[in-house]
C-alpha positions as a Python dict, from the first residue, in 0.01 Angstrom:
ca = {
    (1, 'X'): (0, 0, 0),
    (2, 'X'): (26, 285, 255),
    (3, 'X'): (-230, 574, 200),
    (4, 'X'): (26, 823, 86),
    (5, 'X'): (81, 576, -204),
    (6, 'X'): (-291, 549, -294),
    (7, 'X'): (-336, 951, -261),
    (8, 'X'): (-70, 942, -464),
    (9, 'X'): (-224, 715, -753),
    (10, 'X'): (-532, 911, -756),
    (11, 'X'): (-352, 1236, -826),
    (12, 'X'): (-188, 1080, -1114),
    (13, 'X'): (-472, 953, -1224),
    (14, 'X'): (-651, 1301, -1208),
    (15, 'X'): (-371, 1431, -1417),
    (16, 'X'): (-363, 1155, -1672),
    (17, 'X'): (-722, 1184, -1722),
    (18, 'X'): (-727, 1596, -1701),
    (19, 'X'): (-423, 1625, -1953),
    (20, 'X'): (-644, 1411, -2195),
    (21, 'X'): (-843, 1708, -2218),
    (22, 'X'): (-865, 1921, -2506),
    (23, 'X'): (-664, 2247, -2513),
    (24, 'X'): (-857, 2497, -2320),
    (25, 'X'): (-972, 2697, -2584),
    (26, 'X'): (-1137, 2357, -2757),
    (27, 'X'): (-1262, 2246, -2419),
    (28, 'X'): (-1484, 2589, -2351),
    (29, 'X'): (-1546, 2548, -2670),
    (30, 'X'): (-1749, 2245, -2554),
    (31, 'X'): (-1824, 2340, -2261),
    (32, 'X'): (-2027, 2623, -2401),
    (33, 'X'): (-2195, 2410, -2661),
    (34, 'X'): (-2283, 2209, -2362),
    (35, 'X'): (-2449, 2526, -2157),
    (36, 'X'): (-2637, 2595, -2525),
    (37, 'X'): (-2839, 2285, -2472),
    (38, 'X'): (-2882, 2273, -2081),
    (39, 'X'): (-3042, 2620, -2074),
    (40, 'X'): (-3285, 2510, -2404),
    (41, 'X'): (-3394, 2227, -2138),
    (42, 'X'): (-3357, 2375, -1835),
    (43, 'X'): (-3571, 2659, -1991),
    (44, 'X'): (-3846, 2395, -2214),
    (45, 'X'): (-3922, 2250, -1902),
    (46, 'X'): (-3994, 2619, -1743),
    (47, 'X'): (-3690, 2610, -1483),
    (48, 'X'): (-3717, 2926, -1240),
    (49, 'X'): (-3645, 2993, -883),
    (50, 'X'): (-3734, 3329, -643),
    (51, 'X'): (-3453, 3521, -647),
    (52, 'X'): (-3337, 3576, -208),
    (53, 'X'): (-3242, 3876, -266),
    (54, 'X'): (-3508, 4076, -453),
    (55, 'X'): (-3784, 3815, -421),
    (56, 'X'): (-3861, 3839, -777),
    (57, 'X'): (-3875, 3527, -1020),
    (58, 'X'): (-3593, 3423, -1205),
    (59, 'X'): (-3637, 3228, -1539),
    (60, 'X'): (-3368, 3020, -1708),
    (61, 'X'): (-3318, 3139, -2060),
    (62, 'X'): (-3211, 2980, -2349),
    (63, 'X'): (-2954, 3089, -2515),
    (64, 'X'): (-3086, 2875, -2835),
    (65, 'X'): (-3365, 3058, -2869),
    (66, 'X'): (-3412, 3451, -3046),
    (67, 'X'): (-3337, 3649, -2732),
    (68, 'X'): (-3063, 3429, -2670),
    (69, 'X'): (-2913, 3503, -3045),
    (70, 'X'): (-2945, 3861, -2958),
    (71, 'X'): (-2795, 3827, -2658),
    (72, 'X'): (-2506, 3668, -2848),
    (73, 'X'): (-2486, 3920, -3139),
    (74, 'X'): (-2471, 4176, -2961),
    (75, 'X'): (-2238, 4122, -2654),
    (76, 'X'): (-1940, 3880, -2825),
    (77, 'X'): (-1704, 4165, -2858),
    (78, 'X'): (-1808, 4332, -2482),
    (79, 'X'): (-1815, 3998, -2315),
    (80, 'X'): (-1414, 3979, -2461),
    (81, 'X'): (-1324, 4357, -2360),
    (82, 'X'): (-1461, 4423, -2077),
    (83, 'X'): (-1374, 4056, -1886),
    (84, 'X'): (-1222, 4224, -1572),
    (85, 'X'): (-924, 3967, -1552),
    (86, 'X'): (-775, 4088, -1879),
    (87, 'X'): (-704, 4434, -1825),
    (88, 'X'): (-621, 4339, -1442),
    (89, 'X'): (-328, 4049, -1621),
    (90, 'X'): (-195, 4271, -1963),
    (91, 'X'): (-141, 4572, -1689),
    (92, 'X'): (58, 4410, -1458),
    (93, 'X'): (216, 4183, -1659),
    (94, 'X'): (394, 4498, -1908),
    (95, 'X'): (473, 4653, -1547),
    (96, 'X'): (615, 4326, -1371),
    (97, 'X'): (743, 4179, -1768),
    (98, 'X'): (988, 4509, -1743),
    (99, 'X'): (1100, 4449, -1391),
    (100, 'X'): (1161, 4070, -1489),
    (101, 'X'): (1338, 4133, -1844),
    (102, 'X'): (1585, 4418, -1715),
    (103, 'X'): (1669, 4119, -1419),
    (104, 'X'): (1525, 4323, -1141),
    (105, 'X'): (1341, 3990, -1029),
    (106, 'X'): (1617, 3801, -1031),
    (107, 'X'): (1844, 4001, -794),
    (108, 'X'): (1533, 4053, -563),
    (109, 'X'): (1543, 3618, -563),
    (110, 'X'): (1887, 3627, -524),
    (111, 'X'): (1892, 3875, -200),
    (112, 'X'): (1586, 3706, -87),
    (113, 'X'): (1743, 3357, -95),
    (114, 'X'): (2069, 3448, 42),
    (115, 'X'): (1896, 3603, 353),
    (116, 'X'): (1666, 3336, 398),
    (117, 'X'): (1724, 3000, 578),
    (118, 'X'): (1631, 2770, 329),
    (119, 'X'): (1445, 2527, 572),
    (120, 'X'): (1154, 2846, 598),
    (121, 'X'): (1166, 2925, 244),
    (122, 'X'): (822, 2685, 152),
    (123, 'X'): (645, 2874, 485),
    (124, 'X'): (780, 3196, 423),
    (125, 'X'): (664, 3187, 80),
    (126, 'X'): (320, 3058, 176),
    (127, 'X'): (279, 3342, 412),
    (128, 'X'): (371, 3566, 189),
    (129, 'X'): (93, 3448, -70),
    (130, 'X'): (-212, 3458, 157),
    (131, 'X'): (-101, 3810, 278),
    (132, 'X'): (-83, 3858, -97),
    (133, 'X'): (-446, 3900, -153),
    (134, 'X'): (-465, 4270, 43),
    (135, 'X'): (-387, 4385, -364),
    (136, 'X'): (-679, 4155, -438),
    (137, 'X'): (-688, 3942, -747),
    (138, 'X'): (-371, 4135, -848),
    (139, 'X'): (-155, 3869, -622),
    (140, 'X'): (-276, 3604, -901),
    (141, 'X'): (-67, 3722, -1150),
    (142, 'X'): (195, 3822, -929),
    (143, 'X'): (316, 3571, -638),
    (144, 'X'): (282, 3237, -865),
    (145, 'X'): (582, 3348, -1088),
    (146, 'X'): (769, 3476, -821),
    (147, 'X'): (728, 3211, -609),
    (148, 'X'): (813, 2968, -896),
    (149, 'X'): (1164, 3169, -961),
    (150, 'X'): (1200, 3111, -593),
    (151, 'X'): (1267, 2738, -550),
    (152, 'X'): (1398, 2686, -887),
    (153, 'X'): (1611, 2943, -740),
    (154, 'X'): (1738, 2686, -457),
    (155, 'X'): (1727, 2375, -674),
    (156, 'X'): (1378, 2264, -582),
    (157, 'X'): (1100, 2198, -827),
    (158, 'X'): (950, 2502, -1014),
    (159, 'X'): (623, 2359, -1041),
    (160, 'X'): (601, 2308, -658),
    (161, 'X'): (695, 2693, -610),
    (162, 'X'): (404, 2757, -832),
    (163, 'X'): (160, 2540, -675),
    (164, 'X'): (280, 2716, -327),
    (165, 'X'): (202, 3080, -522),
    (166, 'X'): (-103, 2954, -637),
    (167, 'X'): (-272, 2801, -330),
    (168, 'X'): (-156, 3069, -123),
    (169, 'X'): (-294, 3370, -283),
    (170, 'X'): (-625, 3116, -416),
    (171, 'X'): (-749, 2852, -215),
    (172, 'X'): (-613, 3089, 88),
    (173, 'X'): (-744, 3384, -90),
    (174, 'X'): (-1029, 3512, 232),
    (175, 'X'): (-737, 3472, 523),
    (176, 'X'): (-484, 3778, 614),
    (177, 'X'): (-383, 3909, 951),
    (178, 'X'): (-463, 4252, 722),
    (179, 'X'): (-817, 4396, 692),
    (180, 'X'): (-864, 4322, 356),
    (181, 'X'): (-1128, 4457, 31),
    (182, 'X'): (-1296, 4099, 98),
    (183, 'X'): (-1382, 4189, 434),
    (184, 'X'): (-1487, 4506, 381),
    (185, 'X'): (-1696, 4383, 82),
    (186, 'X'): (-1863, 4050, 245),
    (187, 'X'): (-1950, 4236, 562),
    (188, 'X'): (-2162, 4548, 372),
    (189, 'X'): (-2348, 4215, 240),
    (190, 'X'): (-2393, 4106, 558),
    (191, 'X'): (-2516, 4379, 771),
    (192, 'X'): (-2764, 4436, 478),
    (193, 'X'): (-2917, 4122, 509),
    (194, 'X'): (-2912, 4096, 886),
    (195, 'X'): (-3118, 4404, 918),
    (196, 'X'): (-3411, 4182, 798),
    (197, 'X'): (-3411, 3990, 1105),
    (198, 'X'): (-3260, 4250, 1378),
    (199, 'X'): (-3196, 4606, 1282),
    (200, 'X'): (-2946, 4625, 1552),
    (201, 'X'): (-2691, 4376, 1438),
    (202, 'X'): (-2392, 4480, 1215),
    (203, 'X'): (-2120, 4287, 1113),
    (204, 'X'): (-1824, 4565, 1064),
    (205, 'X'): (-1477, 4429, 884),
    (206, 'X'): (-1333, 4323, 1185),
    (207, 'X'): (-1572, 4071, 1282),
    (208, 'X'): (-1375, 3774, 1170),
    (209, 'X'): (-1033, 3902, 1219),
    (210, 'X'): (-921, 3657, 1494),
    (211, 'X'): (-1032, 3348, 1292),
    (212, 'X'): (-891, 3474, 977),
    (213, 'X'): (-535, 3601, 1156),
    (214, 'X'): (-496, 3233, 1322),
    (215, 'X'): (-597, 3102, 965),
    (216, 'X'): (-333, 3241, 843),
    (217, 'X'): (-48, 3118, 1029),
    (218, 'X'): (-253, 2753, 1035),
    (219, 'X'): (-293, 2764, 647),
    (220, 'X'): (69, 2884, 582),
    (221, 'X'): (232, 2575, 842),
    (222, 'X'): (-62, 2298, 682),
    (223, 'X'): (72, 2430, 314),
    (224, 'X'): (442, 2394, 388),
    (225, 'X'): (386, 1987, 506),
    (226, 'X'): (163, 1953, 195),
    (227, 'X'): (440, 2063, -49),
    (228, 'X'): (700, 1923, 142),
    (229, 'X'): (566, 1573, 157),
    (230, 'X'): (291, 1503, -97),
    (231, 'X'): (328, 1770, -400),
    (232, 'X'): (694, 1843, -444),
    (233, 'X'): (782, 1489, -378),
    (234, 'X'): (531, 1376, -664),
    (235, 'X'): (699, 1639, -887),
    (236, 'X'): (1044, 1445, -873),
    (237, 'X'): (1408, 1652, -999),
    (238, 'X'): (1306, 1924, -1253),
    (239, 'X'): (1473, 1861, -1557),
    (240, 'X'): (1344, 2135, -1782),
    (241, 'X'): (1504, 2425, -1959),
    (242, 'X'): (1477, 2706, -1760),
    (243, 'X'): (1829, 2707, -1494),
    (244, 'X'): (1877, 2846, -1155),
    (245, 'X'): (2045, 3164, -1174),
    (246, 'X'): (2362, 3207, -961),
    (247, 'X'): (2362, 3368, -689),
    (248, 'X'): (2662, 3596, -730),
    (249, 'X'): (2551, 3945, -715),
    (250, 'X'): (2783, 4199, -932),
    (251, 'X'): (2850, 4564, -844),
    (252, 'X'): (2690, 4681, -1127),
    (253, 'X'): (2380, 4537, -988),
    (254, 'X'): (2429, 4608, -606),
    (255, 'X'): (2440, 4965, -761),
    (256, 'X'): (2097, 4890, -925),
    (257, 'X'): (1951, 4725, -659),
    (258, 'X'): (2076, 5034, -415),
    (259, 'X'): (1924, 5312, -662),
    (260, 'X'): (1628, 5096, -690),
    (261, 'X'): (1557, 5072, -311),
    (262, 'X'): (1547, 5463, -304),
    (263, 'X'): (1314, 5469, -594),
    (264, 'X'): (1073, 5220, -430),
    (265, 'X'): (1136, 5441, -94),
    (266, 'X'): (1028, 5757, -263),
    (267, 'X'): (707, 5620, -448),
    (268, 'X'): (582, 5458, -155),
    (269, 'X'): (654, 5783, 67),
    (270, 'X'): (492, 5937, -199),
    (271, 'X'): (136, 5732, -205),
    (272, 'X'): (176, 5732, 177),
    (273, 'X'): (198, 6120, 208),
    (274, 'X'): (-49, 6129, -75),
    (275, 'X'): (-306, 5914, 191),
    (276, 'X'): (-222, 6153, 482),
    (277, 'X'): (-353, 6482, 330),
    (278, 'X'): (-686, 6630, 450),
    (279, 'X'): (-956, 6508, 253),
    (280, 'X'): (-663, 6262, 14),
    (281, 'X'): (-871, 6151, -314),
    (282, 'X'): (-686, 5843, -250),
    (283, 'X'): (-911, 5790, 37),
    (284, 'X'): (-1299, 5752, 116),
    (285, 'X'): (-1497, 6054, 232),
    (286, 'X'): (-1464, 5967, 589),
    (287, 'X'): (-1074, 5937, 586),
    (288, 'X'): (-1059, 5545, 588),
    (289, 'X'): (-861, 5309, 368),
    (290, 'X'): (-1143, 5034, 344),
    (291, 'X'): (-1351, 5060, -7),
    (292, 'X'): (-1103, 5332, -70),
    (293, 'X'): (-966, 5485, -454),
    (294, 'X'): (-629, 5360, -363),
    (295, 'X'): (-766, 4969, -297),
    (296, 'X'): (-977, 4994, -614),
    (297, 'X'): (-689, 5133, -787),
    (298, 'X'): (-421, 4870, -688),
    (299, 'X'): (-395, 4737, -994),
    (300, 'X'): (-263, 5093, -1152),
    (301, 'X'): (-100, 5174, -883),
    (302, 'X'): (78, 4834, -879),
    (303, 'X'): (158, 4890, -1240),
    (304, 'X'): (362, 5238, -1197),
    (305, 'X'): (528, 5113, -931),
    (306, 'X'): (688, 4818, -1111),
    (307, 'X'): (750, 5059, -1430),
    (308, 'X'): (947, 5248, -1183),
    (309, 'X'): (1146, 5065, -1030),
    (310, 'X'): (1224, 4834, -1333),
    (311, 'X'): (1376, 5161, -1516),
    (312, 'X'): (1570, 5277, -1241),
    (313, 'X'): (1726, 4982, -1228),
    (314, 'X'): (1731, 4853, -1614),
    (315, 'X'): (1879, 5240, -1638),
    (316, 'X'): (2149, 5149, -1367),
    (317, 'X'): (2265, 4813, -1509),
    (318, 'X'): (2282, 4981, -1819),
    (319, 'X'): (2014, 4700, -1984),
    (320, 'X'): (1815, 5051, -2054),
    (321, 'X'): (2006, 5314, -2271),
    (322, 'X'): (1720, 5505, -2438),
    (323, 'X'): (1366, 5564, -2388),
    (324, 'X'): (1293, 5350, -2677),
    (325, 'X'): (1447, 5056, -2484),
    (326, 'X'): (1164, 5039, -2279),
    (327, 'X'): (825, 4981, -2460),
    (328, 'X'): (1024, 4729, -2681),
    (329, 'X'): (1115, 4521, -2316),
    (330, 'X'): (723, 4602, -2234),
    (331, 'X'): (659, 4412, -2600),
    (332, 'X'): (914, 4125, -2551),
    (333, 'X'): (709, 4054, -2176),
    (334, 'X'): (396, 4118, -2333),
    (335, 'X'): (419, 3846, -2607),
    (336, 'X'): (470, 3597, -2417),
    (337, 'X'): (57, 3629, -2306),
    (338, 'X'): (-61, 3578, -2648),
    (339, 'X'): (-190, 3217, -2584),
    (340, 'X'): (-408, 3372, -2298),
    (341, 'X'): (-516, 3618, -2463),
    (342, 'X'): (-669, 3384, -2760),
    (343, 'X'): (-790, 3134, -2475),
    (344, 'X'): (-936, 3417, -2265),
    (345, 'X'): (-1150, 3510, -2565),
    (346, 'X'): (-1346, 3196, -2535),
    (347, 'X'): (-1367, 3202, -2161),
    (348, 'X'): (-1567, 3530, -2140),
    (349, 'X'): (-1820, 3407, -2384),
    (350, 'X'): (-1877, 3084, -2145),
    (351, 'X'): (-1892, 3292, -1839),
    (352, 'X'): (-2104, 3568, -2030),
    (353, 'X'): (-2361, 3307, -2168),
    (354, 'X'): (-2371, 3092, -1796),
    (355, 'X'): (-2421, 3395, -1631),
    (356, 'X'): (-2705, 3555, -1922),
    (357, 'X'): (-2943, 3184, -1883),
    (358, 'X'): (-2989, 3258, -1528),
    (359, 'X'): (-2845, 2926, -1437),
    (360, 'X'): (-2603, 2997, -1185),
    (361, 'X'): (-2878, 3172, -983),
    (362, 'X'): (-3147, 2876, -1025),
    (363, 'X'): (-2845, 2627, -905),
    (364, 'X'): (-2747, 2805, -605),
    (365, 'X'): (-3126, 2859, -471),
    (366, 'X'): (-3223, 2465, -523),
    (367, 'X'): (-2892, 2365, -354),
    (368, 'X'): (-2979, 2601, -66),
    (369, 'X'): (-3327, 2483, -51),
    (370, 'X'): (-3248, 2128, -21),
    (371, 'X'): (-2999, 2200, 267),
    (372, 'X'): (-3248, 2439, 457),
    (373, 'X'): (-3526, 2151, 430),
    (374, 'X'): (-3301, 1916, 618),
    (375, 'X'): (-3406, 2132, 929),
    (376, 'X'): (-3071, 2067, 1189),
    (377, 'X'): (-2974, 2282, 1425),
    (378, 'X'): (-2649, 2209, 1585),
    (379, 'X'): (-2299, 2321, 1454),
    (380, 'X'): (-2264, 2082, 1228),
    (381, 'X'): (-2538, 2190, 984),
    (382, 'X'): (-2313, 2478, 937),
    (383, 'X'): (-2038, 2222, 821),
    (384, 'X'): (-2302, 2120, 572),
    (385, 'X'): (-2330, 2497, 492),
    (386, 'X'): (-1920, 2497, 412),
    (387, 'X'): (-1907, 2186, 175),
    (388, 'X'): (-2246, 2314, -6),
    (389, 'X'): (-2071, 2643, -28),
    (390, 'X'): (-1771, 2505, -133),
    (391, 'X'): (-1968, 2302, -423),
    (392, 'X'): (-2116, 2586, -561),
    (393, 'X'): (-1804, 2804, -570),
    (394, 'X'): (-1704, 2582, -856),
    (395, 'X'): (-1981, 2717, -1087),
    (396, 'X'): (-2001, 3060, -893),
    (397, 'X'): (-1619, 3219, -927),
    (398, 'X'): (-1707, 3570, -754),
    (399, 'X'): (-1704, 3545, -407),
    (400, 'X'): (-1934, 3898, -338),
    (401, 'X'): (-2195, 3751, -614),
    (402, 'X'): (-2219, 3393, -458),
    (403, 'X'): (-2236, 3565, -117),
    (404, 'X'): (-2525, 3792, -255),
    (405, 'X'): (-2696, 3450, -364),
    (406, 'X'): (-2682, 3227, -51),
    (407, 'X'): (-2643, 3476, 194),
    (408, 'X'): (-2972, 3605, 169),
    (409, 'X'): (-3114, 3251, 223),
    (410, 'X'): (-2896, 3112, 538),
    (411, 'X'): (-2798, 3449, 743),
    (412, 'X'): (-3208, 3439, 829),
    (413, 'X'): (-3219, 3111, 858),
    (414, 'X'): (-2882, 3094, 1126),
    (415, 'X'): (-2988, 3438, 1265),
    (416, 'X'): (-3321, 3259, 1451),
    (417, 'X'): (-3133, 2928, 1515),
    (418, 'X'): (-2922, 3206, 1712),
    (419, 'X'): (-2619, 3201, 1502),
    (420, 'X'): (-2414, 3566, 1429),
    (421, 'X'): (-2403, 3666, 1095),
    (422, 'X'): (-2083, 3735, 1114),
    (423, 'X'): (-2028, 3352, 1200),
    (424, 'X'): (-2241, 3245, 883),
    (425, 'X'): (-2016, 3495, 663),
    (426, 'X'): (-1708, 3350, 821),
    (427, 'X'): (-1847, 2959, 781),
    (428, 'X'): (-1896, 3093, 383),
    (429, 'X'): (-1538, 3235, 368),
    (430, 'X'): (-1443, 2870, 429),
    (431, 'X'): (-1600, 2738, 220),
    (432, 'X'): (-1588, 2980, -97),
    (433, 'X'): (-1212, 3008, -102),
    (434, 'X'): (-1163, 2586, -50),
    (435, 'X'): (-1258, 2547, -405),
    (436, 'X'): (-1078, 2852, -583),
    (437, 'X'): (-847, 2699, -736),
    (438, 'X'): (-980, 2315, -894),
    (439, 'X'): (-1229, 2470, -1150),
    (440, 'X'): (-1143, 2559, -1515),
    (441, 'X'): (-1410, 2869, -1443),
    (442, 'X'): (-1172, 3028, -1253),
    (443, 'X'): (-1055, 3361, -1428),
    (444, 'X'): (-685, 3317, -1356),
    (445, 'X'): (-676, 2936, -1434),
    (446, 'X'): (-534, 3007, -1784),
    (447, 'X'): (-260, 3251, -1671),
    (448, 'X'): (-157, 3000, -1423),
    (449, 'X'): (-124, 2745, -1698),
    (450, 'X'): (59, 2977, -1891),
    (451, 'X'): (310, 3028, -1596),
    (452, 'X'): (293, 2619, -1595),
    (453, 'X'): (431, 2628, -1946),
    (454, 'X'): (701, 2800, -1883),
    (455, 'X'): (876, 2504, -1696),
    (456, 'X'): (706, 2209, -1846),
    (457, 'X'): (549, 2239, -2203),
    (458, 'X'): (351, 1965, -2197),
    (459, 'X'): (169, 2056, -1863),
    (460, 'X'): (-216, 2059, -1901),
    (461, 'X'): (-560, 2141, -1685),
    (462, 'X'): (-528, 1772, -1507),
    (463, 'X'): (-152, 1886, -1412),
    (464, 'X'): (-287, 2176, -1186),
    (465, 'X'): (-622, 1981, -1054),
    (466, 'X'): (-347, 1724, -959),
    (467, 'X'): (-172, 2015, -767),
    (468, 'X'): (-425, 2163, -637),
    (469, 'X'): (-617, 1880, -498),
    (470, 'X'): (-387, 1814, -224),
    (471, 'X'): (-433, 2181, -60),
    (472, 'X'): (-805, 2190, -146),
    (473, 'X'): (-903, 1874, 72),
    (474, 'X'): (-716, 1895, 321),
    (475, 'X'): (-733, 2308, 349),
    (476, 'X'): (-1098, 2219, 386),
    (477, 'X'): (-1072, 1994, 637),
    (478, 'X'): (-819, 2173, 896),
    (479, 'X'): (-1031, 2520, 823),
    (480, 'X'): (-1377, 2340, 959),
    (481, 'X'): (-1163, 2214, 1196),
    (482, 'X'): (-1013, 2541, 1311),
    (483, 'X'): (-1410, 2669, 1305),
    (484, 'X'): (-1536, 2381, 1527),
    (485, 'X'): (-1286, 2451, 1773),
    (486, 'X'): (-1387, 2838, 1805),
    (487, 'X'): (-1716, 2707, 1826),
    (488, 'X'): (-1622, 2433, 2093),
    (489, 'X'): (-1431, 2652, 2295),
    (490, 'X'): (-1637, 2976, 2262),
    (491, 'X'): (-1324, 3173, 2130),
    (492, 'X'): (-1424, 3498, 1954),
    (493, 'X'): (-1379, 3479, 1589),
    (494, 'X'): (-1340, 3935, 1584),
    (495, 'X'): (-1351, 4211, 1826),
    (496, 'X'): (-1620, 4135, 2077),
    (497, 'X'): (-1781, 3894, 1819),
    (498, 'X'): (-1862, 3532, 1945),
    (499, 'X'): (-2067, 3221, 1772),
    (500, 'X'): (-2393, 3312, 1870),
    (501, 'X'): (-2614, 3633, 1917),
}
């Protein structure tokens, strides 16, 4: 049997055995019983660790014990309201649920398909995705649908669109040929931490622009063989419900899509003038865009702008006749969320309780003591550095909090082996955005599954593992790959910014 074949049998087998899961909701369920009794032992046997950061001592808790109860009592509701992803998904889904139920989505597919040669479509869309992430965890909830409509658009597999959407804005999540809020964010760390060891260093947001610009383009081309041959073939002929629209384009709606181009013109003139007026309060005190209102905004921002366009052209096409019509479309796109909603409610108390018991910080310190005790020195301990990285990103979903944890720990270490910082943080990128995408603890897994269900109903956790495997691996592979050969060749990975110090 050729090695395709037995790759092949072990995704199947990943999704046999993940789709024997419990639903979601049942399997946090466990999960969190599970966390209940790890932290009760974790904490009998008087588990702690010195936090890198603050240097203080950090105890595991148990959440079966009185504190714990408290803890429980008193946060169930907050943990629920305030979990970030929620707001982020209900917002944009009533502003992109309008734009998709007045068809506005489907004559942007149609236009995009007609003017696009279909043998680019899987790379253009993968491109697409990983520049995707500039609006930040809002490309989540938006790219995997689209790119979903796309190929069933063109008679290919749904579910391979998705998985395209998905690992492009996910396990691709830290490259862009953009300056991104990651960049920004991750480099603040950074410098921080650097100062420790040499006051003088500073790694600025441009500091691993080259090697995340070429990652890009490397990513997108490595994604496009991986659907191409290994996920959409496993997929087979889609068969479901949902059909291909055509792609005849009335001139009812080449009206709509004209008086919708001017609306999306005038709103985006409109934020852009809004950005080039002394002292804008869309931008930071010194005039710059990075850690600006209008990046932490996005997500409102994002929201209006789909609101406005949708009614311009649900108002064109004559789907919107009143101004009733359109919080009752907002309800109809809304409803179809309630699943994630209940399913989300559980999540939040996992992810509140593993973060409360302090074990997430006591696993990342032990892992990074064991690999700082094995004492190399040559490039490839910082391969080591990526896979243990990677590991813990499957218990550690924010990227800026895992940073915080091992960051501390390795940037002195790799400063006095002679390593840049900036190196380190880009060796952690790696390895922190590998892994996005194969853990239940992600946020957006359950909206993602909810997209899933959309084209197959009986689609389960195992069926995106089995997806996302594929890109995972070998994503992880070619990016140490890419990094070794900067670091072979001595090929600046920003600005001025080389391997070494």
């Amino acid at each position: 049997m050729n090695e395709n074949g037995k790759f092949s049998k072990f995704l199947s087998l990943i999704e046999r055995i993940g789709n024997k899961l419990p639903d979601p909701f049942i399997l946090f369920f466990y999960l969190t019983l599970a966390l209940t009794i790890v932290s009760w032992i974790l904490n009998f046997f008087q588990a702690e660790v010195i936090h890198p950061n603050t240097q203080e001592t950090v105890v595991v808790k148990s959440i079966l014990s009185g504190e714990g109860l408290q803890f429980i009592l008193a946060n169930t509701l907050t943990n629920f309201t305030s979990f970030a992803p929620l707001g982020l998904v209900l917002t944009i889904m009533l502003g992109i649920g309008l734009a998709e139920k007045v068809g506005l989505l489907e004559m942007l597919m149609k236009r995009a398909i007609v003017n696009t040669p279909k043998k680019i479509i899987t790379f253009a869309v993968f491109f697409i995705g990983i520049l995707g992430n500039i609006a930040s965890d809002a490309a989540f909830v938006v790219i995997p649908p689209l790119a979903a409509l796309v190929f069933l658009s063109v008679g290919r597999h749904p579910l391979a669109g998705l998985a395209v959407g998905v690992a492009s804005t996910g396990i691709g999540f830290t490259a862009n040929v953009l300056i991104a809020g990651t960049d920004a964010l991750l480099s603040g760390i950074s410098t921080e931490i650097a100062k420790g060891i040499n006051p003088d260093v500073i790694v600025t947001p441009l500091d691993n622009w080259f090697f995340m610009s070429a990652s890009t383009f490397l990513l997108a081309a490595v994604g496009t063989i991986i659907t191409e041959k290994y996920v959409e073939p496993r997929l087979g002929t889609y068969t479901g419900e949902q059909q291909a629209f055509t792609k005849e384009i009335s001139p009812l709606e080449k009206k709509g899509l004209r008086n919708t181009l001017i609306a999306a013109i005038i709103f985006i003139s409109i934020v852009v003038i809004g950005m080039l007026i002394p002292n804008s309060p869309l931008l930071n005190e010194d005039g710059t865009l990075l850690r600006s209102p209008f990046l932490s905004g996005i997500v409102p921002i994002l929201f209006l702008f789909f609101v406005t366009v949708g009614i311009v052209y649900g108002v064109s096409i004559k789907k919107i006749q009143s101004t009733a019509d359109v919080p009752k479309i907002m309800t109809e796109a809304i409803g179809s969320l309630s699943g994630y909603i209940v399913l989300i409610f559980m999540i939040a108390q996992f992810v509140a309780y593993f973060n409360w018991s302090n074990i997430a910080i006591w696993l990342a310190v032990n892992c990074a003591d064991i690999l700082s005790a094995l004492n190399m020195t040559n490039i490839f301990v910082i391969v080591l550095f990526v896979i243990l990285v990677a590991f813990l990103s499957l218990f550690i979903i924010s990227g800026s909090a895992l940073w915080a944890l091992v960051g501390p720990v390795f940037i002195p270490i790799f400063m006095l082996l002679g390593y840049h910082p900036a190196f380190i943080q880009l060796a952690y990128r790696i390895g922190e955005s590998s892994t996005n995408m194969v853990t239940p603890l992600n946020p957006y897994f359950a909206i993602i599954l909810s997209f899933m269900h959309i084209y197959d109903k009986k689609a389960g956790i195992g069926t995106l593992m089995s997806l996302m495997i594929p890109y995972t691996i070998i994503f992880l592979i070619v990016w140490i790959a890419l990094m070794l050969v900067f670091a072979f060749f001595g090929i600046p990975i920003g600005p001025g910014v080389s391997l070494y110090l």
